[in-house]
N, C-alpha and C positions, 0 to 999 in steps of 0.2 A: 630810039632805043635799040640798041644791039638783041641780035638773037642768041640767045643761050646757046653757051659748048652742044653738042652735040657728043653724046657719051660712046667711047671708045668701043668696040666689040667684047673685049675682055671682060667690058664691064657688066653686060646686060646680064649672062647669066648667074653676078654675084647678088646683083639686085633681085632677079627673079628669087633665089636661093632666101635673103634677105627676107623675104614677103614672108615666106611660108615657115623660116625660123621665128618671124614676129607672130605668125597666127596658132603657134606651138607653145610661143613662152605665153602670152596673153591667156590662152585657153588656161596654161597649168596656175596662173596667176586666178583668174576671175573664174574656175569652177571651186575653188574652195572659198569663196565670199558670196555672204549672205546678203539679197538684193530686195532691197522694197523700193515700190513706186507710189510717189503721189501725185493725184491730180489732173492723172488724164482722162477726164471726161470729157473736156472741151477739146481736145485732138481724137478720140472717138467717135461723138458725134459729130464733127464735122465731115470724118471718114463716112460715117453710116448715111449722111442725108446727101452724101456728093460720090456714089460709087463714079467710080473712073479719074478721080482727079486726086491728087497728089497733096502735098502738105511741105510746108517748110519748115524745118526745124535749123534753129538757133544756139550756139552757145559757146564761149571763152576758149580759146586753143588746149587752155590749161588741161582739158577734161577730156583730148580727142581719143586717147588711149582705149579707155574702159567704153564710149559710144562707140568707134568701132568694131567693137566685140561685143557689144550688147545688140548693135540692130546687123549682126552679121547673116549673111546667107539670106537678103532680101531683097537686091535689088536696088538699092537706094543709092542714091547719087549724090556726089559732092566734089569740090574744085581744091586740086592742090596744083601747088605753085611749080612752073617750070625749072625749079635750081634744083642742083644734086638733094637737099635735104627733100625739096619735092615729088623726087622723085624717089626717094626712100618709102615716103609716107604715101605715094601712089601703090606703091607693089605692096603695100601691109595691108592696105585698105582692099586693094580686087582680089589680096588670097581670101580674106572676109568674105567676098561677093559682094562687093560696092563696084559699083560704076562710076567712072573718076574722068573729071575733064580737067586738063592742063593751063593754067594759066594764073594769074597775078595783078593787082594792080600795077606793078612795076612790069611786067610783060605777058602781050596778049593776053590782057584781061578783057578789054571790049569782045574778042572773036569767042574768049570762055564761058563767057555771058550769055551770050546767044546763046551758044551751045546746050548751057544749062538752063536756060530759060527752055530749050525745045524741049527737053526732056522733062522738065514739069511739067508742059502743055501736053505731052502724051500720056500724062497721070502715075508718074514716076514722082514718089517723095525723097525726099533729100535733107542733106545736112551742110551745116556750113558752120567753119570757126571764125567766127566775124571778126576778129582782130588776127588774126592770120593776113599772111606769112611770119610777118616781125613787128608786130605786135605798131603803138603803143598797146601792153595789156590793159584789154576793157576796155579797149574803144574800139568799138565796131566802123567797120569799112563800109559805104554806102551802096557796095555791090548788091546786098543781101534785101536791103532797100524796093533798086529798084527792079531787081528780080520778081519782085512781092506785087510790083504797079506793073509788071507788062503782063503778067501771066494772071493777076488776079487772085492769086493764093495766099491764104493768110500764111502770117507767119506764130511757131510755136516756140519761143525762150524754154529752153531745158537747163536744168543746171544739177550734177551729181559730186556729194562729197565719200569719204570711209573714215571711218571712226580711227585706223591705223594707218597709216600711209606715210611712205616718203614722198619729196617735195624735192624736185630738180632745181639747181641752181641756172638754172634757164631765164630769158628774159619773163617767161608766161608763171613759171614756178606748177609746169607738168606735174600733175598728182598720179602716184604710182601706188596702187592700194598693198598692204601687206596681205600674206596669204590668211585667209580665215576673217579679215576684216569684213564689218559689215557696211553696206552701201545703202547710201538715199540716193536717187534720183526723183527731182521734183520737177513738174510740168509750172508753166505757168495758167494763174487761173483764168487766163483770158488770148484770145489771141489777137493779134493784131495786123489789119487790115489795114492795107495802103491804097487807096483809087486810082484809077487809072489817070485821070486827071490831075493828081495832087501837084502843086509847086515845086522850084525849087529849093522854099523855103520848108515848105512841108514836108518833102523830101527828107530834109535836114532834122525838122519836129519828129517827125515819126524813127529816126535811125535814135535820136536821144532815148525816146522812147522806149528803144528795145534794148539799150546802153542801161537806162532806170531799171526797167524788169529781169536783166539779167542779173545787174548786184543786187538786186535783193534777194534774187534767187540766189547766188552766193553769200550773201550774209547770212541767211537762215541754215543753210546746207553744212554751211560749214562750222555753225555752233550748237547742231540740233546733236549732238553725241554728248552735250559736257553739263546741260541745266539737267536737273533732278525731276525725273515723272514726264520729261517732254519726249513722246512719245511720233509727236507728226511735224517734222520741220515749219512748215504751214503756222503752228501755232505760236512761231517765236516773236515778238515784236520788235520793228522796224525803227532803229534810232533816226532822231532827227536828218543827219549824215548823207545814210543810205536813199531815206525816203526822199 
């Protein structure tokens, strides 16, 4: 595999510039929308009974916008990809205060891995768009897999919609909330553990796995604004399909 351009001089300080015009428009976007959470018991408690160690969170590239700004100014770590668009979405994410490792399945991704695997092991929680960089959308990449078997951390499926939003014509279909819109972000109700030991088959079982509990967390999220009296996304029932 070839090593990525290396970006011109001229270029760094429009990127830097770039980061902190994204962490301006974002703020003016998501202080006028109204945020509920469901569901996070089971990433609380696992925080409360495990001080020092960290947690993985999961979830569709679609939705990176609005998590960025939500777990901003924490510390929290995640992997964007070595190409120019990654490195757009590097500098949005560390003006946030995310800690960002560089790599891809398509390049240095083994050496990203590690990297981010050490930074969980020192009790840094993190985020990852499992179908990132270029999608297929909703199909998660196995990195996040076995991120979960060498460190031991479970992993937590997050998935957030807005009742008003435009939708990019992107391969992910980027959800961009309107202003004053209101937001669900839903936990999943369980998280899911990988052993240290598991197969490569299981490897395979458990990445489906967090493939299954993501769309469902998308199916609910994204129809919990339009039924009458549904009040908690949680309570929508799951078609044949999804389930």
């Amino acid at each position: 595999m070839k090593p990525q351009k290396k970006r011109k001089i001229w270029q760094i300080p429009l990127y830097y510039l770039f980061g902190w015009f994204t962490r301006f428009l974002l703020l003016a976007i998501f202080i006028t929308c109204r945020v509920q959470e469901f569901g996070r018991d089971a990433a609380e408690d696992f925080l409360e009974k495990n001080p020092g160690k960290g947690l993985i969170v999961a979830t569709w590239h679609r939705g990176v916008m609005f998590l960025v700004y939500h777990y901003r100014d924490q510390k929290r770590v995640t992997m964007a990809s070595s190409s120019k668009d990654g490195e757009l979405a590097a500098q949005a994410a560390e003006r946030h205060g995310w800690i960002v490792v560089r790599g891809s399945s398509s390049y240095r991704g083994f050496e990203a891995l590690k990297e981010l695997v050490r930074l969980f092991e020192q009790g840094y929680s993190g985020g990852m768009v499992v179908d990132a960089p270029r999608g297929p959308a909703h199909v998660s990449k196995i990195g996040i897999i076995t991120a979960a078997r060498l460190t031991g951390l479970p992993i937590m499926p997050i998935m957030w919609s807005a009742d008003r939003c435009w939708r990019l014509r992107s391969w992910d279909r980027t959800i961009i909330p309107k202003p004053f819109s209101r937001i669900v972000l839903v936990y999943n109700e369980n998280l899911i553990w990988v052993p240290k030991q598991a197969s490569r088959n299981e490897l395979e079982a458990y990445r489906l796995q967090l493939d299954k509990a993501l769309n469902r967390l998308m199916f609910q999220t994204d129809r919990c604004f339009s039924p009458a009296g549904v009040t908690d996304p949680r309570q929508i029932p799951i078609t044949d399909e999804t389930a």
